[in-house]
C-alpha positions as CSV (number, residue, x, y, z in Angstrom):
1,X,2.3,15.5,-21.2
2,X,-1.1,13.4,-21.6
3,X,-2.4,11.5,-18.6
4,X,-0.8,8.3,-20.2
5,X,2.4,9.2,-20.4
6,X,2.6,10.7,-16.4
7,X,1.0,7.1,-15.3
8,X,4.1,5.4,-17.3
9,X,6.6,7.9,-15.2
10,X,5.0,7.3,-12.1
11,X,4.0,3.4,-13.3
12,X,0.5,4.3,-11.9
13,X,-2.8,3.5,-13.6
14,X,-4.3,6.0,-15.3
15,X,-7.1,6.3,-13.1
16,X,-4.3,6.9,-10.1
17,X,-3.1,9.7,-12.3
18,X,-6.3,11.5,-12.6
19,X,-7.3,11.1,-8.8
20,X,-4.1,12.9,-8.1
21,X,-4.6,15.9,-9.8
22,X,-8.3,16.0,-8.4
23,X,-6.4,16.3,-4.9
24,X,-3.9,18.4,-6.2
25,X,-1.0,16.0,-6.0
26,X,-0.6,16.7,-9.8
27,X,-1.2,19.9,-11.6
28,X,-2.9,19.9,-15.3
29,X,-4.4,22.1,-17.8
30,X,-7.3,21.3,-20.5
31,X,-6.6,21.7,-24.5
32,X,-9.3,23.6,-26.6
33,X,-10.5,20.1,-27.3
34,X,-10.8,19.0,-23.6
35,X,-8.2,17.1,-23.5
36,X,-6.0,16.9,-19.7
37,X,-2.8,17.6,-20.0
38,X,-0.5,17.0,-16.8
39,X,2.8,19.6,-16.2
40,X,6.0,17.6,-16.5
41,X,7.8,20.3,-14.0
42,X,4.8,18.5,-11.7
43,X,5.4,15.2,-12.1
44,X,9.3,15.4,-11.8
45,X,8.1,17.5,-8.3
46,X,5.9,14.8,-7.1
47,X,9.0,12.0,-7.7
48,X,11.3,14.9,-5.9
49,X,9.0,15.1,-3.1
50,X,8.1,11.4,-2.8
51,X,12.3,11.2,-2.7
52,X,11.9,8.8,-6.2
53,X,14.3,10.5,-8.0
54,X,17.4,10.0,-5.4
55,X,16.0,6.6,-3.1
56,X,13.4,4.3,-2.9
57,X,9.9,5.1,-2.0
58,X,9.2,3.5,0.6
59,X,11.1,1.9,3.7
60,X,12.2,-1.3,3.4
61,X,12.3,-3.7,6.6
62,X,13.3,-7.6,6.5
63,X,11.9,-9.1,9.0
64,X,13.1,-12.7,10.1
65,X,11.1,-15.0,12.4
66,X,12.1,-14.2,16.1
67,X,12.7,-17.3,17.6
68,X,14.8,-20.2,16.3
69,X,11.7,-22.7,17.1
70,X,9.8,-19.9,14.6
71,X,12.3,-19.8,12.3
72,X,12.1,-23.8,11.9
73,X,8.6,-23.3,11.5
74,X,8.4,-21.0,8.9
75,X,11.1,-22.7,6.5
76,X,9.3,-26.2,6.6
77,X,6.9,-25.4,3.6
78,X,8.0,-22.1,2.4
79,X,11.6,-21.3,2.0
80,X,13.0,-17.9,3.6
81,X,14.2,-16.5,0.9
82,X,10.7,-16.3,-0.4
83,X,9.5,-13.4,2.3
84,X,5.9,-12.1,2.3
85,X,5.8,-8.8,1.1
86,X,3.9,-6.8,2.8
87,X,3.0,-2.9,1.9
88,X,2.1,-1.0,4.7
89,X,0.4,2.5,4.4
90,X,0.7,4.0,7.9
91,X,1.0,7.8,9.1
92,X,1.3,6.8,12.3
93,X,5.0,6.3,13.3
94,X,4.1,4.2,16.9
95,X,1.7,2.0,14.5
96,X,4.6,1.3,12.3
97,X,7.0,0.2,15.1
98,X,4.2,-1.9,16.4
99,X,4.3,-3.6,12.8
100,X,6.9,-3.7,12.7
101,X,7.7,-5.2,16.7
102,X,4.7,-7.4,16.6
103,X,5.6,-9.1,12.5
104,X,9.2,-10.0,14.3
105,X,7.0,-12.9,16.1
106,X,4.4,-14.1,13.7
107,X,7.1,-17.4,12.5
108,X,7.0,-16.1,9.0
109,X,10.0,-14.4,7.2
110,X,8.6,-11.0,6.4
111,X,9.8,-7.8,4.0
112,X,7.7,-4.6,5.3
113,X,8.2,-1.8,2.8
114,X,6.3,1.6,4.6
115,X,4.3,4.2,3.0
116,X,3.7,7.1,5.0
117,X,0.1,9.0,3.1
118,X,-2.3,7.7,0.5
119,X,0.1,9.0,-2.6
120,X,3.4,7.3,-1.6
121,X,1.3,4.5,-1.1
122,X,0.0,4.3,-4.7
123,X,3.4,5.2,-5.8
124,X,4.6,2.2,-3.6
125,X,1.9,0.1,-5.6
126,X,2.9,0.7,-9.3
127,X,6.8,0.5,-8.2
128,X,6.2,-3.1,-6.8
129,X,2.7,-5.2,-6.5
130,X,3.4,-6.6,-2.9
131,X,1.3,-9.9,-1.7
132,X,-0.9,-7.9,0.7
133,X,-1.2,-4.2,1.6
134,X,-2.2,-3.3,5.2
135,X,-3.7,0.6,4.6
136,X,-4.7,3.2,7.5
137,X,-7.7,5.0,6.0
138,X,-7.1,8.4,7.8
139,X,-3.9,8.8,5.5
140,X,-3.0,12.2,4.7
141,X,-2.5,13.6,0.9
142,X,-4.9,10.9,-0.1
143,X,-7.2,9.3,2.4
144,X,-7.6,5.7,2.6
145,X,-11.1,4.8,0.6
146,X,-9.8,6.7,-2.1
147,X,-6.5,5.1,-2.3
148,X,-8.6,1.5,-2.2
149,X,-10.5,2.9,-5.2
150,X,-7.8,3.6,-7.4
151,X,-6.0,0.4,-6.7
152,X,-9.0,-1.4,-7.4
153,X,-9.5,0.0,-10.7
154,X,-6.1,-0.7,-12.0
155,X,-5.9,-4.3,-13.5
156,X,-2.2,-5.1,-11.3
157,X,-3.8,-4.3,-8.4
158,X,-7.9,-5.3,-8.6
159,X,-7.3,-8.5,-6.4
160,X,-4.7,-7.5,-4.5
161,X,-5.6,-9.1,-0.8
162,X,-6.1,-5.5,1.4
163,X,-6.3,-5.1,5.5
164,X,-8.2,-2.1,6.1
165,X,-6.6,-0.9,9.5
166,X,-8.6,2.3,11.5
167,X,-9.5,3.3,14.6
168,X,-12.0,5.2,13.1
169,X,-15.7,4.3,14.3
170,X,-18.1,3.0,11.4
171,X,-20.0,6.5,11.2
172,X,-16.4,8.5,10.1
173,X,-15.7,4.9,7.5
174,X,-19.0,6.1,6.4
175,X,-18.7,9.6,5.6
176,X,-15.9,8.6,3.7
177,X,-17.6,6.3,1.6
178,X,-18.0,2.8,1.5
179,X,-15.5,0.0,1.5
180,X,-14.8,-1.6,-1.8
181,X,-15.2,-5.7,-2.2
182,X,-12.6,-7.7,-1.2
183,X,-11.0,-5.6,1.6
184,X,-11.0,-7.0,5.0
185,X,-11.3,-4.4,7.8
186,X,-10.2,-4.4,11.6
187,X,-10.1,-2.1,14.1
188,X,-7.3,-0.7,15.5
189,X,-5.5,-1.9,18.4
190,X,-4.7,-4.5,16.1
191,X,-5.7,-8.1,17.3
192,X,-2.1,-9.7,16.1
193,X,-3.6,-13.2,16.1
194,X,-5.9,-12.4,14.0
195,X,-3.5,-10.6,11.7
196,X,-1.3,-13.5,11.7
197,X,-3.3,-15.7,10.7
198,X,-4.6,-13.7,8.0
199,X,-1.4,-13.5,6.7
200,X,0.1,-17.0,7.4
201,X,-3.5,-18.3,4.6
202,X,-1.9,-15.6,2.1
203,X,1.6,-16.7,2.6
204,X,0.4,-21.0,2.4
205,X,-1.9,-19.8,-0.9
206,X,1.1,-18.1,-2.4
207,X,3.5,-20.9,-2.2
208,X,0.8,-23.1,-4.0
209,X,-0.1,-20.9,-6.5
């Protein structure tokens, strides 16, 4: 299978493709000619394991406005069946029910879908393009600066608005390498206000688009 035709099965870029199997999420072989070749029997594994093959990759979580008074606010401009959908890659199951707690009061109607390491996340990415992704960068399988690189490369996903979430201090961002453009980074607790109002710009700029 060439590295085109295991980007169209996982609808990944295929830069995505080739970052995996330099992690080891894929396994691949060279021709005589150089040429990679990926194992099919490994990319039918990596849908398997990711649970593509039998349910969705991610967890999906509607999340309406809280309050009634919140709810009226959000459906002035932007209608509620027109959610904000917002990708987030997390490990950390307290930090996704805290994303999940803390988006319930924001006054905007909200679809979470959750990825839980850096693969599922890209995987999550070529399935659906969401409005913003919110990304850990200590993810496991595939940490976060790497993920960001390979989104960034891919044409669906080179603008995609990106909140860099960590707790880590800017030494560790460091040593993993530097930020790409475009990303916006906060440090974790989360300031919510700050978050809302981050994504409250996205979902105003989105309904005028």
């Amino acid at each position: 299978m060439t590295v085109k035709e295991a980007a169209d099965a996982l609808s990944l870029s295929t830069t995505s493709v080739q970052l995996l199997v330099e992690r080891g999420a894929l396994k691949a072989w060279r021709t005589a000619g150089g040429h990679r070749r990926i194992l099919p029997d490994s990319v039918l594994a990596l849908l398997r394991d990711r649970g593509l093959a039998e349910r969705p990759v991610v967890e999906d979580v509607k999340v309406e406005p809280e309050s009634e008074e919140a709810g009226r606010n959000a459906s002035e401009q932007p209608k509620p069946d027109a959610a904000l959908d917002v990708l987030i890659a997390e490990d950390d199951p307290f930090f996704r029910e805290l994303y999940q707690t803390k988006l319930r009061s924001i006054g905007l109607p909200v679809e979470l879908r959750f990825a839980f390491d850096g693969v599922q996340a890209l995987l999550a990415l070529g399935s659906r393009v969401p409005d913003v992704l919110i990304l850990d960068l200590g993810l496991p399988a595939l940490n976060g600066i790497d993920t960001l690189y390979a989104l960034r490369k891919d044409a669906r996903t080179a603008r995609l608005p990106v909140i860099v979430a960590t707790g880590m201090s800017a030494d560790k961002i460091a040593a993993l390498g530097s930020l790409p453009p475009g990303s916006v980074l906060v440090h974790k607790p989360v300031q919510f206000e700050r978050l809302r109002g981050y994504l409250e710009a996205i979902y105003c700029l989105r309904q005028i688009a």
